[in-house]
N, C-alpha and C positions, 0 to 999 in steps of 0.2 A: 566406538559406541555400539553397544550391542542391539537389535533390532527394535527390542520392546521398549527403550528409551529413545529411541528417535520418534520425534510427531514433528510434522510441517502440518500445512493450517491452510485452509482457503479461507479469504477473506472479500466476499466481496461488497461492493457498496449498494442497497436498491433505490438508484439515485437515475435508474435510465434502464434502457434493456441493455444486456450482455451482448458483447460482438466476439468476433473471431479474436482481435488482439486479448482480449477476456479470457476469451479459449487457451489461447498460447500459453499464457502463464499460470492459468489454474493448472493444464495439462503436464507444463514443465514442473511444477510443483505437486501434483500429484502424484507422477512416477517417479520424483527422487525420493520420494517415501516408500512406495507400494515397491520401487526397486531393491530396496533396502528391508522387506517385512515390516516396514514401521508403519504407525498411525497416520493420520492426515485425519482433523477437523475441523469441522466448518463454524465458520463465525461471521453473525450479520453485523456489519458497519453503519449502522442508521443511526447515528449522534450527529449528522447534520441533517438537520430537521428540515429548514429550508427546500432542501432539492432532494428530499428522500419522495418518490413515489407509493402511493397504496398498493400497486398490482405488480408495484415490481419484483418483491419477495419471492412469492408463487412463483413470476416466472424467472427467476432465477434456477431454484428449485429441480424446476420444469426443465431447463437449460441441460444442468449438471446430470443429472439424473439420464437425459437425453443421449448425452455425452459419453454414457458409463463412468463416469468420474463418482465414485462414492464415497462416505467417510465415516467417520466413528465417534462413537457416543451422541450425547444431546448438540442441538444445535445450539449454540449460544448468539443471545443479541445484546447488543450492548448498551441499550436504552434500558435495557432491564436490569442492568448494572451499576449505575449510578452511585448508589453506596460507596463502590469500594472504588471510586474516582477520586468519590468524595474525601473518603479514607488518606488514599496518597498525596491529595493537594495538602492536606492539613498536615502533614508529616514534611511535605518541602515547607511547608509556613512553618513551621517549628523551626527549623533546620537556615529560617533566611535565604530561602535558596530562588525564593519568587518573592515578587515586589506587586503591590496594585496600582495597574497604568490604565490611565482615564486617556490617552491619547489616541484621535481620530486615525483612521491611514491616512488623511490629508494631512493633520499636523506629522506625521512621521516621513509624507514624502515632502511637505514644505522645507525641514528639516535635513533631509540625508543630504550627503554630500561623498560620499564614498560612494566607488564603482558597487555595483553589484551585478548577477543574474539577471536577465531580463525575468524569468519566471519567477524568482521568488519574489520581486518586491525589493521597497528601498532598504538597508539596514537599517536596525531601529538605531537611534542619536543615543538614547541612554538619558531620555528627557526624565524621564519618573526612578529610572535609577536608586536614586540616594534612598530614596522609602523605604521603611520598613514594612513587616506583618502588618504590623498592627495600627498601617497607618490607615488602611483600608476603610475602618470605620471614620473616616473622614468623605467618606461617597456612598454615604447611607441611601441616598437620593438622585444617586448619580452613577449612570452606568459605568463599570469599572471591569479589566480584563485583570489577569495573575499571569506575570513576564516571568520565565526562566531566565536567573542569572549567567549567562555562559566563559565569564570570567576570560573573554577574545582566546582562547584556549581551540588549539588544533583538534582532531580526533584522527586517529588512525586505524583501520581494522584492516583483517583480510578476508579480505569476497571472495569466498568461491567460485565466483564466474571473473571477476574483473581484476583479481588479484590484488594485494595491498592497494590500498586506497586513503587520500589524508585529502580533509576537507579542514580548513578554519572557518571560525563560526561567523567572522565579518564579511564571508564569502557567500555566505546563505540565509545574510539579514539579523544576524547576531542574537540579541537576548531576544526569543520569543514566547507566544501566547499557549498557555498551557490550560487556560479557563478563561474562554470566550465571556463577552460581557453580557450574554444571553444568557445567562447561567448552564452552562453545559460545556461539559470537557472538552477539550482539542484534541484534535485526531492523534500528535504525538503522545500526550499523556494516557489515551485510552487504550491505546498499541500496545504502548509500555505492561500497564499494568494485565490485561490480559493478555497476552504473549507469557507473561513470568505466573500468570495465574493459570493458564492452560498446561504449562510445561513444554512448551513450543524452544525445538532445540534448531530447526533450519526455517527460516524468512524468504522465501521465494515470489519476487514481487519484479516491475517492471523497474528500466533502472532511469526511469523518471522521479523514481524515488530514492535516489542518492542523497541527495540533500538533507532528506528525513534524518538517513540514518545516524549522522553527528547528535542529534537533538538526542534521537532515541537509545544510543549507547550513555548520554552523559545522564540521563531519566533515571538510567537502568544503576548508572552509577552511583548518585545520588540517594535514590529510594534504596541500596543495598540488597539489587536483585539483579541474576544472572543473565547476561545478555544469549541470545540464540545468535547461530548463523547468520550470516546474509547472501544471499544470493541476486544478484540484479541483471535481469538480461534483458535483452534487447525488444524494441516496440514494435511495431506491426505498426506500420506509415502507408500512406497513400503516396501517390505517385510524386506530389511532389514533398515531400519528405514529413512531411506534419502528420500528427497520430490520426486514428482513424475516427470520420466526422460523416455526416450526411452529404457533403461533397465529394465525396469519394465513391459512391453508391450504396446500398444498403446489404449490410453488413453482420445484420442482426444475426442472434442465433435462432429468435423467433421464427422470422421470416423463413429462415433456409427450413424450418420445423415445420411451417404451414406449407410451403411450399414441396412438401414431400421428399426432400434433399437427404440424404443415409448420414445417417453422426458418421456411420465410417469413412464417408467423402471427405466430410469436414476433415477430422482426424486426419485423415491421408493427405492432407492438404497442411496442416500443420506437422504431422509427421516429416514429410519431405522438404520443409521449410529449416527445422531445427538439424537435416542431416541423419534423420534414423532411417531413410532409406530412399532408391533413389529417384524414385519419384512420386507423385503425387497420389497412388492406386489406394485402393479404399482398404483400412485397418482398426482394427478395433484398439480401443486404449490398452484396454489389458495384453493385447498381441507385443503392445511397445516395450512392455515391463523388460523382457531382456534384452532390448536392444540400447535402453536407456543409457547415452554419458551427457555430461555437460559441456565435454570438451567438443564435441561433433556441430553445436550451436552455432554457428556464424558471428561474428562479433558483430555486425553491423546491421540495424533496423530490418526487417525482414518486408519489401515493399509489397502491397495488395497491388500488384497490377491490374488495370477493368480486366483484360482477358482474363485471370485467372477467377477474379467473382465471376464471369458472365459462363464458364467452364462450370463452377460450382452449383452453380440458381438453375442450369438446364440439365 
C-alpha cells in the first residue's frame, strides 16, 4: 500500500473527558499512519445523544492538539451526517437484510437462554425475526429498533495485532440493532458507513472492541463496501484489572494539562508502556515515528499502577 492510500482515523467519542488509556490508542494509531507517510483523520462520534457532553468536544481538541497528535483535512461529526445513515439503512431495507423489532431488553433477556459475554448482553431469541421491511409500518405509534440479520454465521478476519481471529455472531448476541428506537443510528451502522465514506484503510481501536468487528465486516459486506484493517490492542487497566474509572485516580488528560504536567511525560509514559523505549523519560510523539512497530506492544493490558500516576501528577 503505497503511503498516500493509507489513512487511519481517530475516532473519539465526547461522552467524558479523554484519559491516558484514550491517549494509548490514539497515539498507537496515530504513528501507524504518520509511520507510514499516510493520513490520519479525525472524526467526532456524537450519535449517542444521551451521554454526549457540550464541553467535551473542545476539550478533546484541546487534548490532542496538547498531545502533538495532529490530522488531516475537515473534521467530521457524525450527527451532521445523518443523511447518508439514512441512505444505508434504506438500501439494507431493500435488500431484507434488517427486520423492525419492537422488543424491550427485558423481553430479550426474559427470553435468552444461550450462554453469552457477560458484556455484550443476552443473544437476541429471533422474537421479531420472521418480519419483514415493510412490516414496520405496523409501529407507526410505537417505538421500534431495525435488527441486522446475521444468518448465526461465523466471521473471520486477520488482525494486525491479534492475528486471525473468528467470532460467531450467537457469541456476541446475534442479530443486532443497527437503528435505535430513538431514531438515530447505532454506532455499528455509523462506523461502517463513514470509515468506507472516509477511505479509512487501518481501524486502530481498543480490543474491547472485538465483538464489534463481526457486525462491522458483515455491514461492510452487505452494503457492498470495502472493509479497512483492524487493529485491536490492549487497554490501559487499573490495578485490579478493570479499565480505567475514577477508582483508580484521576487520569485525565485535562487534569495532567492544568496541572502543568509536559505531553512529553505523558508520552514517555505510554511510549515505554507499548516497548518504544526503555523507559518511561519524556518524548515527543513525532520523536516515536521511527521507532514505531506493533510487534514491541505487550499482548497484555497495560496496568496504571498509583505509583506510576502519583510519578506522572508530580
Amino acid at each position: 500500500m503505497s503511503s498516500k492510500s493509507f489513512r487511519g482515523r481517530l475516532a473519539p467519542s465526547p461522552t467524558g473527558s479523554q484519559h491516558l488509556g484514550n491517549a494509548r490508542t490514539y497515539l498507537i494509531a496515530w504513528l501507524s499512519a504518520r509511520s507510514r507517510g499516510g493520513e490520519i483523520v479525525l472524526r467526532i462520534e456524537d450519535i449517542d445523544s444521551p451521554r454526549v457532553k457540550p464541553w467535551a468536544t473542545e476539550q478533546l481538541f484541546d487534548d490532542l492538539r496538547w498531545l502533538g497528535l495532529d490530522w488531516d483535512g475537515p473534521i467530521l461529526v457524525q450527527t451532521q451526517r445523518l443523511a447518508l445513515y439514512e441512505q444505508a439503512l434504506e438500501k439494507l431495507k431493500a435488500g431484507e437484510l434488517v427486520y423492525p423489532c419492537a422488543c424491550t431488553r427485558g423481553d430479550i433477556e426474559r427470553a435468552a437462554s444461550a450462554p453469552h459475554l457477560d458484556h455484550e448482553g443476552p443473544v437476541y431469541p429471533g422474537t421479531c425475526a420472521p418480519r419483514q421491511a415493510a412490516d414496520s409500518n405496523r409501529f407507526m405509534h410505537r417505538p421500534f429498533a431495525w435488527r441486522m440479520r446475521t444468518e448465526k454465521r461465523t466471521m473471520t478476519w486477520n488482525d494486525s495485532f491479534l492475528g486471525e481471529t473468528s467470532l460467531q455472531f450467537d457469541e456476541i448476541g446475534g442479530d443486532f440493532v443497527v437503528w435505535k428506537s430513538a431514531g438515530m443510528p447505532a454506532y455499528q451502522l455509523a462506523v461502517v458507513v463513514d470509515d468506507a465514506n472516509q477511505g479509512i484503510t487501518e481501524v486502530v481501536r481498543g480490543d474491547d472492541l472485538v465483538p464489534s468487528t463481526p457486525r462491522q465486516l458483515w455491514l461492510y459486506e452487505s452494503l457492498g463496501l470495502a472493509p479497512p484493517g483492524f487493529v485491536h490492542v490492549p487497554l490501559v487497566v487499573g490495578p485490579d484489572g478493570r479499565r480505567l474509572a475514577k477508582r483508580h485516580g484521576d487520569a485525565r488528560l485535562s487534569t495532567f494539562r492544568a496541572a502543568g504536567v509536559g505531553a512529553e511525560d505523558v508520552i514517555g509514559l505510554l511510549a515505554w508502556s507499548c516497548g518504544w523505549q526503555e523507559s518511561a523519560r519524556a518524548i515527543s510523539a513525532r520523536e516515536l515515528i521511527p521507532r514505531f512497530t506493533l510487534d514491541s506492544i505487550p499482548r497484555r493490558p497495560f496496568v496504571l499502577e498509583p505509583d506510576l500516576l502519583r510519578q506522572l501528577s508530580h
